[in-house]
N, C-alpha and C positions, 0 to 999 in steps of 0.2 A: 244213087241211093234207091234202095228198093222203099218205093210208098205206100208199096201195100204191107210191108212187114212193120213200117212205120205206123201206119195208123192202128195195127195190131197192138201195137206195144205200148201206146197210151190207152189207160182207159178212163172210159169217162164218166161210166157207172162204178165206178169201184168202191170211190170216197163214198160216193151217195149212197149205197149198199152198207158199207162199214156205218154209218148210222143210224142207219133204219133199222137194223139187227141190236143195234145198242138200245135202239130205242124199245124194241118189243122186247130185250131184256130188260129195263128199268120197270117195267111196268109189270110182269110175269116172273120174273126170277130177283131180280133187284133187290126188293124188300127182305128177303130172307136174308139175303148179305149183310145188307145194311143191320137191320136187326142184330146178326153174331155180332158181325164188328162192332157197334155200338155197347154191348152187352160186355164183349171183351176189355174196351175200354173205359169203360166205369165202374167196372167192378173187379176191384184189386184179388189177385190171384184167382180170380174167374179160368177155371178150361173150356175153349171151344177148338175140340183138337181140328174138326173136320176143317175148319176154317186156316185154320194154321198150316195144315198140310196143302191144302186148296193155292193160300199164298206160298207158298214152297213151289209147287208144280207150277205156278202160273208163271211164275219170278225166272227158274231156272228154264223154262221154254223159251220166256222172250231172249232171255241170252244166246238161246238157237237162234231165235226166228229171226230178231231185228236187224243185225247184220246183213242177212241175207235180201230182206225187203229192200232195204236201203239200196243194194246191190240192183235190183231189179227195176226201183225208181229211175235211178243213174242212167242204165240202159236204156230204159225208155225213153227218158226226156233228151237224153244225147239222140238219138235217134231221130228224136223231135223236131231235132236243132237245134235245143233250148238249153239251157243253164239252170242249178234248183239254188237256192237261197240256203243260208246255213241252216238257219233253225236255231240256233244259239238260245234266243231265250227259251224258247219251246224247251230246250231241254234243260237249261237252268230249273225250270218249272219238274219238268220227269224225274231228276237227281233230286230233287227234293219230296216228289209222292212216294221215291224209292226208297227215301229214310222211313217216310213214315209206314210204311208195307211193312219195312224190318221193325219198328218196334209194336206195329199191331198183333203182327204174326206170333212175337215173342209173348205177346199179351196173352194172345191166344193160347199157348201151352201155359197160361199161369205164372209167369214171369211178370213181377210186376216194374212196369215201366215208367208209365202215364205220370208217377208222383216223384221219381228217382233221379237223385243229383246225378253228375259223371262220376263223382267219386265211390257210389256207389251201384252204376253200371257193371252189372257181368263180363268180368272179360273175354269170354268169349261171344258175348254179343259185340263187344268194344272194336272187337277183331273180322265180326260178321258185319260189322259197320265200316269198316275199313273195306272189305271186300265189296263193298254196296258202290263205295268212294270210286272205287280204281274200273267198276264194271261201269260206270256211268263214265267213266274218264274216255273207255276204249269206245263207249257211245260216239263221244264227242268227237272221237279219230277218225271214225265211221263219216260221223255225220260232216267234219269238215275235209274229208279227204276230196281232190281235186276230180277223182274217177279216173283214173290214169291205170288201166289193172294189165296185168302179168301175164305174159303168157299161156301161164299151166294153166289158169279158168277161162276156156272158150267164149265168147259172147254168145256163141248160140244155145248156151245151157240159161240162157235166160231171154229167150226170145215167148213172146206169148203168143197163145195162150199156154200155161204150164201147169200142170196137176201140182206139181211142187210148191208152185208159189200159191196155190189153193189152199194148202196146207198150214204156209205161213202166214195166209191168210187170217184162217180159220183161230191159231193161237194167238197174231196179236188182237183180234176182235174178240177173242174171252179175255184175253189180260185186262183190257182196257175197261170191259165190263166187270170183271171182279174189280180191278186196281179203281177205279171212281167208286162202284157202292162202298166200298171199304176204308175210304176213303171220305172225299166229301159229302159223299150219302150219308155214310155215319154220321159226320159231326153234323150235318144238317138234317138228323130225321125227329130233332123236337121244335126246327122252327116253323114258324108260319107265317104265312103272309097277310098282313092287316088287313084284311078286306072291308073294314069298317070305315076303313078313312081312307079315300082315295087317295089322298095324297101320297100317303104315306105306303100304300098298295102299289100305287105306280115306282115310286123309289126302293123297294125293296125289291120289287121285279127287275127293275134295271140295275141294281147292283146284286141280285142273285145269281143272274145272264150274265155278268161280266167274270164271277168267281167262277159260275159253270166252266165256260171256255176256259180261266186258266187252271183249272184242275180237268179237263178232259180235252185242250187239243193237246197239251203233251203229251197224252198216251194216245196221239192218233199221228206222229211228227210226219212218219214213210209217204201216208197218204195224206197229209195237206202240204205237203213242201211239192208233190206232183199233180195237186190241185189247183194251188198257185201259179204251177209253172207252165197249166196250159188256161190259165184263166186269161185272157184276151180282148174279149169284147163286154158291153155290157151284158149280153143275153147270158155268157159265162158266169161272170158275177150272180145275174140272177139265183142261177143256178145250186153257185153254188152256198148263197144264204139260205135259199131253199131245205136245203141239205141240210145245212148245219139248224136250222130252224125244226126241223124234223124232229131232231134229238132233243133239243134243248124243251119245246114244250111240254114232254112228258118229263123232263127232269122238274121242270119246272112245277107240272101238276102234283108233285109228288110233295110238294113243302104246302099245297093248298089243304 
């Protein structure tokens, strides 16, 4: 086994990077999101197209990119010598941000959702919903597939470092940043934190940190299942609450 192509192919700044970027969007670009989407959502046949199309673009790129990521994981951590963990709830959690993406999006063109039984569901939202179903389905194919791949895709079209994988990079770190503000951002851009009563300051903190995480490691699945699988000693660990701590205080600042 070559170990210098090995240690190439894990990296160990990556996850901490995809953070850090989430994080100087939550604070600089965040808000504006938050805002449509919130705007979208309370107010029955509201248009905010740019928002709508925003979720459109975001939605159909992850369908590019995330397979591929996934792919690139695989290789590195096999390379590793190591094994990734499913993910399973992780993505329980994404298949369900992804319903709600689809009925915000529809919000956003003025379709009103937010108050609407199934009976009176658009069918061709009924049908875009169905499509929402079967692309999280092929997620899961992805995600629990053993890595066992084919001859026609070379291993070394995924050897790192790779401008490609920079790319897919780049798309699932805006999804993730539009899909959270649009998201949990919205529903949570009227609450606050009690800061009058400590008590109740400290428990609303701890269970805001707990909702963060499950509304934003599912849209981070590629790079914390390769987080995980080279987390090892304590000083890794450290590391990598560091990281996720990164994000989460400016999410956090944001409800103060």
């Amino acid at each position: 086994m070559n170990m210098h192509r090995v240690g190439r192919q894990i990296y160990r700044w990556e996850g901490g990077l995809f953070n850090v970027l989430c994080a100087i969007y939550f604070i600089v670009l965040g808000p504006r999101v938050v805002e449509a989407a919130d705007y979208a959502l309370r107010t029955p046949g509201s248009k905010v197209h740019w928002l709508g199309f925003l979720l459109i673009g975001i939605g159909v790129a992850e369908i590019y990119a995330w397979p591929i990521k996934m792919r690139y994981v695989r290789e590195a951590v096999r390379a590793f010598g190591d094994s990734i963990g499913a993910g399973f709830v992780l993505w329980m959690f994404h298949a369900v941000i992804s319903i709600i993406l689809l009925f915000l999006g529809a919000s956003a063109f003025g379709v009103p959702v937010a108050d609407s039984s199934n009976a009176d569901m658009p069918g061709w939202l009924a049908l875009l919903m169905l499509a929402v179903v079967i692309k999280e389905l092929v997620f899961l194919g992805f995600l629990m597939w053993d890595g066992k791949e084919s001859s026609d895709a070379p291993v070394s079209r995924y050897i790192r470092p790779n401008r490609r994988e920079w790319l897919i990079d780049f798309i699932l770190v805006s999804y993730a940043c539009v899909a959270y503000s649009a998201t949990w951002g919205a529903i949570t851009m009227n609450m606050t934190l009690e800061k009058e009563n400590p008590v109740m300051f400290v428990v609303n903190v701890c269970v805001s940190a707990l909702l963060f995480l499950i509304f934003y490691l599912p849209l981070r699945i590629p790079y914390w299942l390769e987080e995980v699988a080279q987390t090892k000693t304590h000083s890794d660990r450290f590391k990598l609450l560091v990281s996720i701590f990164s994000v989460l205080i400016p999410a956090l600042v944001s409800l103060s």
